[in-house]
DRENVORO-969175 format. One record per residue (C-alpha): x, y, z. Coordinates in steps of 0.001 Angstrom, whole numbers, plus 500000, padded with zeros to 6 digits. Each point is the difference from the previous one (the first is absolute). Layout:
! DRENVORO-969175
XYZ;...
END
This chain:
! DRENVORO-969175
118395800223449269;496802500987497830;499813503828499139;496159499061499738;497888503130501006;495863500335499724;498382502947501639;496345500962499694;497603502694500357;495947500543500306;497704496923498823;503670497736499351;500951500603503640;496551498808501110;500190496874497763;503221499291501266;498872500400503075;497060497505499686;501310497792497936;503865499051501268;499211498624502761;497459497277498181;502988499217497768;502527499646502722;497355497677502110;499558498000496782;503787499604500113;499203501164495836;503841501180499488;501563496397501438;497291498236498452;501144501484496228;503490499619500045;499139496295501498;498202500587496666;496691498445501378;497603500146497165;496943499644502527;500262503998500434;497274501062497368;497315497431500475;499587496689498592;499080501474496233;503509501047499667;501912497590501891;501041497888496712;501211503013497903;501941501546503209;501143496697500660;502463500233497012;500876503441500286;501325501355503380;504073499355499312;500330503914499150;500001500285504400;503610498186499969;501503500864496501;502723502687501954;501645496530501014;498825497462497135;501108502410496864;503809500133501297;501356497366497539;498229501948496930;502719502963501172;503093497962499180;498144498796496871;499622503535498851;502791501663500433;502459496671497757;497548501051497202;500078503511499750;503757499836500598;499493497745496395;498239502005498126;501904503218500954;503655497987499384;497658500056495963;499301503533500106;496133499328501175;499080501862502577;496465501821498635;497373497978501720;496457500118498145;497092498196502079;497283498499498686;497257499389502512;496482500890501248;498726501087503577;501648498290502734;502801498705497335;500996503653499041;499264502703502767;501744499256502884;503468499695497773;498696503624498566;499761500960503418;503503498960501561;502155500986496872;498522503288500004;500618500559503845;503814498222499838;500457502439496545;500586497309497797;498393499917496957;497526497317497859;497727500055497989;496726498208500591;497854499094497566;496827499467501128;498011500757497287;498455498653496411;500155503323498527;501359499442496760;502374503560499365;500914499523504286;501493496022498849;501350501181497157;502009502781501471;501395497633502597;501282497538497330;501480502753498562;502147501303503196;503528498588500051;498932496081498608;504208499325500098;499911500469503561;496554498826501350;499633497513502028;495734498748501041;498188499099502309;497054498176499445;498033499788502854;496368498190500325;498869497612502921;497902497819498078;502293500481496780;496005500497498202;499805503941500105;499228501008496195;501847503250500058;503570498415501720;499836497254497479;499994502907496838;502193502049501594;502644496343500462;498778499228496308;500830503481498573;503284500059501842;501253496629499030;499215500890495679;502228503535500810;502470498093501879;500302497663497252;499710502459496907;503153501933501368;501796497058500543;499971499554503666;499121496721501790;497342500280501707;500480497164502679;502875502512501211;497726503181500076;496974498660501081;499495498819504492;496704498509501067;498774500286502995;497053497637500614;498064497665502432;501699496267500167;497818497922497653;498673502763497759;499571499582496804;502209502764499570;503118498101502167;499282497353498098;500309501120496283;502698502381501124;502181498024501458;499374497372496874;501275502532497379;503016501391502222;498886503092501592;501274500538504139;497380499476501785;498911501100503766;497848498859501881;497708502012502650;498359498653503461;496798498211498002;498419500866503479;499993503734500067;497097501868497311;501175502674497795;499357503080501850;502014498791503142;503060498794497886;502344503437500295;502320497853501922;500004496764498111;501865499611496659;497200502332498361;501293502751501686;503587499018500568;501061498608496842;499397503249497424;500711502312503016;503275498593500793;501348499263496066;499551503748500207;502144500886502655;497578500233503418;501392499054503067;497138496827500374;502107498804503496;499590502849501805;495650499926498880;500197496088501701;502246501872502689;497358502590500396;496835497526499853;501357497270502163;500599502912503285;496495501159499057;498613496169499896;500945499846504086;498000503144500826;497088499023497228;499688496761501919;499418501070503592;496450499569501569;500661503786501514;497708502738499601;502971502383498946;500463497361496820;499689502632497033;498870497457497639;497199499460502069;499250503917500504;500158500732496227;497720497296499005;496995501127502756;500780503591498777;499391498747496651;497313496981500256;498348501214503825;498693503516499309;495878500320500495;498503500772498186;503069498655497875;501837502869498203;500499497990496784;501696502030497479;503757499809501415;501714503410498543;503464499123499797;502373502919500223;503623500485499511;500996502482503023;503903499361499576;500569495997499907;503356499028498384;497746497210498208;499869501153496996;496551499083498573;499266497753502748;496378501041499782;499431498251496430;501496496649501864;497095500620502869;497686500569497548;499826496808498755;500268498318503484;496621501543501345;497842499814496729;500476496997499304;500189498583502865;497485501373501686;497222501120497106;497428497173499940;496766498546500976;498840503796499730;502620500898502801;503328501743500552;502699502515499811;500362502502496576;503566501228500249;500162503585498490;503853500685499133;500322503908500071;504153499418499982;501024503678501372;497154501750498901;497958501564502379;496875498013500370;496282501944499480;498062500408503320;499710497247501897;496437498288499774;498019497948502730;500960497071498161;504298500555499786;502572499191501864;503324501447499668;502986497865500137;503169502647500234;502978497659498790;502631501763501264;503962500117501004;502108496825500940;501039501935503160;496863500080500951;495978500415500420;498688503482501246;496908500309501552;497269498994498290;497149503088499560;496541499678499791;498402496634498474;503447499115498981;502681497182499943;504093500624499813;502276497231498930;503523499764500038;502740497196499856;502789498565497799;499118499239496122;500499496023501051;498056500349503596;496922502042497960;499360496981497789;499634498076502474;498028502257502648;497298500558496994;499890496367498770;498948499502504260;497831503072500566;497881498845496172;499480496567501601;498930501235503372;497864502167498408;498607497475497640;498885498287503311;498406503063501497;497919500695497027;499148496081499278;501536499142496703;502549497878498758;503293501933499067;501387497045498123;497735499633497203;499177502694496833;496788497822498725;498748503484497768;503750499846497878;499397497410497601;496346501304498742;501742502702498080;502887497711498421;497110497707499297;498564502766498288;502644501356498316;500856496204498792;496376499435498623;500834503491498139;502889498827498268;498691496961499317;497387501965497800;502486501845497983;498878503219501582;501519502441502835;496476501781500489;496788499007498454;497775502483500434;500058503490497724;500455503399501854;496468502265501242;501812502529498417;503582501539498629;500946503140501274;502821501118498080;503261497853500472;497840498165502542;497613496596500356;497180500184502627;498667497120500900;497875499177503754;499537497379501837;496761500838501777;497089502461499125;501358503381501328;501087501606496853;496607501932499825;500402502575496753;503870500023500414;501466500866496718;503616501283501202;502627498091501884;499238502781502684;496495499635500044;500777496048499876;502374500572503275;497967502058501848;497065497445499571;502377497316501482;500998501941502996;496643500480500538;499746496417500886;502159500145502893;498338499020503435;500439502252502892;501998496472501281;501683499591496548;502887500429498238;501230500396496527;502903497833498211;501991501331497504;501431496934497521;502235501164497738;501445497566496785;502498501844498815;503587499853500567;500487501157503466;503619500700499053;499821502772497325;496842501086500727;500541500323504279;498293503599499924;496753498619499518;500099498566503820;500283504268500849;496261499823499196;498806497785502862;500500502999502184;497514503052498726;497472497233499212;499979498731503841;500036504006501570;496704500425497326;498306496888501366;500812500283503337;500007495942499586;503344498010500154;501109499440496667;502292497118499240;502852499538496682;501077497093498467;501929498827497215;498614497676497989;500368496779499386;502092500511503286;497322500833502364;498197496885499070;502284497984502062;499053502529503069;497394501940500314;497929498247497339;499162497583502901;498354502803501715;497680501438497276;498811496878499694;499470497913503051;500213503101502690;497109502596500901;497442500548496715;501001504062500422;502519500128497320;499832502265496741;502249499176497023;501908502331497477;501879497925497361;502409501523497635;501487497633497277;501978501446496872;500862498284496492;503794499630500445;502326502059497838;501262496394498574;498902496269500865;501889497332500852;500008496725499170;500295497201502507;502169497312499156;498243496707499546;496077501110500546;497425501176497801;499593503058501857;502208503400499877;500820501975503333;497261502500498421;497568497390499905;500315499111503418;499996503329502064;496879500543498201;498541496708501111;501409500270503341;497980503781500313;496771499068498661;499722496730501936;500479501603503064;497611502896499002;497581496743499414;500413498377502970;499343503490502196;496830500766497841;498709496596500841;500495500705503509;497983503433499274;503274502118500522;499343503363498133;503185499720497386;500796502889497436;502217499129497489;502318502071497853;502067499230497217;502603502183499101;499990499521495828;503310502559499703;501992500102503657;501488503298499845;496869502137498332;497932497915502520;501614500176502980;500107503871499575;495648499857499290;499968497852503327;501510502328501958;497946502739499118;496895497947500265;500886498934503574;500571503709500909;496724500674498872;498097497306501762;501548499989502884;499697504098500156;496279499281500070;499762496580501912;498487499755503609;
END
């Protein structure tokens, strides 16, 4: 029996109201786990076509739990038993997610961060085992973080065909070469895109070798899969995606907030699931991930999500949405509320076509020898200022600078915060999102960088032309060298920043970029510039 609940208030009751019924007539939830590809018009049909297994993995992932559990009972038998992940997006955060709920720890790096990679490869080496996770085996910053880790594996001595898992479409190049020079390799459903995968080997495989309970998530998803497929109006799948996709006018920044769920971080998993599915052809849904931070006033343009208890949802207040349900059950219900909602708002939620402009970018970058090619407007101290767009005015202070950009947001905008640095040692700087968002009155978003590329970046790029950009990049404390390019770690981050800063100013996305030349002197400046601006901001 599903411990599903969905209860909701104000504008979300009314869309639920209007909108459930349509879905239920449409037979939309029988139709999707028939995984009929027909649901979001002909323009998406091929791309769904090839990506609807996620609605039946509770049943389809069982043999991967057998799998599992004979190798970490291996590598523990060796002493191994420190899982390190190496993945982006829909490879890395649902594994974050269900380790930190089952209290089981990992770490996951997600990052190209030179001093972050270098302090994993540091932790425990004699008794690491890693993940390597990438669908298409092609993502630039999994490949140096598997090249880094194979030279350190090798260096102390180790072998790294008995450290080293992959987890990988069939046919990848990735399967291939890995399974040519010795490595295990697993395979994931090839039919189910990376921000649906939590229950496929993406999410199972790390999650598992760490000691998570991954049966009882299938357990949990398959009971959920027989209420998620009923043509019923009481179907919370279908209720949580009109609350989210049905509003009107549509309340389009989503305010995600902790209110007691056991998930622990389950809001960075969602994150990634509405952006980028839903932020394109100048539509969709801006998750805002306020964790349990009490959100700023609620705007015309917000709706709340409460995510709250397992035992159950309270009653939803005001223009509000509470969700509650099993860790294994919430994938699920989200992955089917995102695609209904997709429907509603008349987009394809299988696709990210704004992703690869900014690896593009940041490729053409490195091809040129250069992580940023254009010279600061001024220096402020420890800190660069450069702008994308003509706002600076007479700025000559990183205050001045920031109160110029938050000038710039629309009375419908928001403001993102992307942060390169390492989100690991330097996690305070995330404190900041909240002052800066009770100044503007605006939502204001955080992400790590590159991370949020894999996320959210879809949305600054293909979703509503209301976004305002604050980039922070930092020289790290040491580079890294990765194994076998011509580029370092360093050299990439940098690329990876000011390629996406590119492909937002050609867009006409106001972008204000700061480089932090010293981290610790210039963190400290930022922080006291921010107070200032936002002190005086509208």
């Amino acid at each position: 029996m599903s411990d599903l609940q969905v209860t909701a208030g104000g504008a979300a009751a009314q869309a639920v109201e209007q909108h459930v019924g349509d879905l239920v007539a449409e037979k939309f939830a029988s139709r999707l786990f028939a995984q009929d590809a027909t649901l979001w018009g002909p323009d998406a049909e091929s791309e769904a076509a090839k990506r609807l297994s996620w609605v039946g993995l509770g049943e389809s992932s069982r043999p991967l739990v057998e799998q599992i559990e004979n190798l970490r009972k291996s590598l523990n038998d060796k002493g191994v038993d420190h899982v390190v992940l190496c993945g982006m997006g829909g490879s890395s955060l649902a594994p974050e997610v269900i380790c930190a709920t089952a209290g089981v720890p990992i770490t996951v790096l997600d990052s190209s961060q030179p001093d972050m990679v270098r302090a994993s490869l540091e932790d425990r080496l004699e008794q690491t085992v890693v993940v390597v996770s990438s669908k298409s085996g092609s993502t630039v910053e999994t490949d140096s973080q598997r090249r880094a880790y194979i030279d350190a594996f090798t260096k102390a001595g180790i072998d790294p065909t008995e450290r080293i898992v992959v987890v990988t479409d069939p046919g990848s190049p990735l399967d291939e070469q890995s399974r040519k020079d010795g490595f295990t390799v697993i395979n994931a459903d090839p039919n189910v895109g990376g921000r649906y995968s939590a229950l496929t080997a993406f999410g199972l495989v790390p999650s598992g070798l760490a000691g998570a309970d991954v049966a009882a998530l299938l357990d949990e998803a398959s009971a959920a899969a027989q209420v998620l497929a009923a043509d019923d109006a009481s179907n919370p799948g279908l209720q949580l995606g009109a609350a989210l996709g049905g509003t009107s006018p549509l309340r389009d920044k989503i305010v995600l907030i902790d209110a007691g769920t056991s998930a622990v971080g389950f809001g960075d998993w969602a994150e990634q699931l509405i952006a980028e599915s839903t932020g394109k052809l100048g539509k969709g849904l801006l998750p805002v991930v306020v964790g349990a931070t009490s959100p700023s006033p609620q705007t015309a343009d917000e709706l709340y999500v409460n995510l709250v208890a397992d035992a159950g949802a309270a009653a939803a207040e005001g223009d509000s949405v509470s969700v509650a349900g099993s860790l294994g059950g919430s994938f699920l219900l989200w992955e089917v509320a995102v695609a209904a909602a997709g429907r509603l708002i008349g987009i394809n939620p299988f696709d990210q076509p704004d992703v690869e402009s900014a690896k593009q970018a940041a490729r053409d970058l490195l091809d040129a020898g250069t992580g940023s090619d254009d010279a600061p407007a001024f220096v402020d101290g420890p800190i660069e200022v450069r702008a994308a767009g003509d706002f600076l005015g007479s700025a000559g202070t990183v205050g001045e600078a920031l109160a110029a950009l938050f000038a710039q947001v629309p009375q419908d905008g928001y403001l993102a915060v992307m942060a390169y640095l390492d989100r690991i040692a330097e996690r305070s700087l995330a404190d900041l999102r909240v002052p800066i968002a009770r100044s503007l009155g605006r939502p204001v978003t955080f992400g790590w960088g590159p991370r949020f590329l894999h996320s959210t970046g879809q949305y600054h790029k293909g979703g509503p032309a209301n976004g305002v950009y604050l980039q922070i990049t930092t020289a790290p404390r040491e580079d890294l060298a990765v194994p076998g390019r011509d580029f370092t770690f360093g050299d990439f981050v940098a690329a990876q920043a000011a390629g996406d800063a590119k492909v937002l100013a050609d867009k006409g996305r106001p972008v204000l970029r700061l480089h932090l030349a010293d981290t610790e002197e210039a963190l400290s400046a930022l922080t006291q510039a921010l107070r200032a601006a936002t002190s005086g901001a509208k």
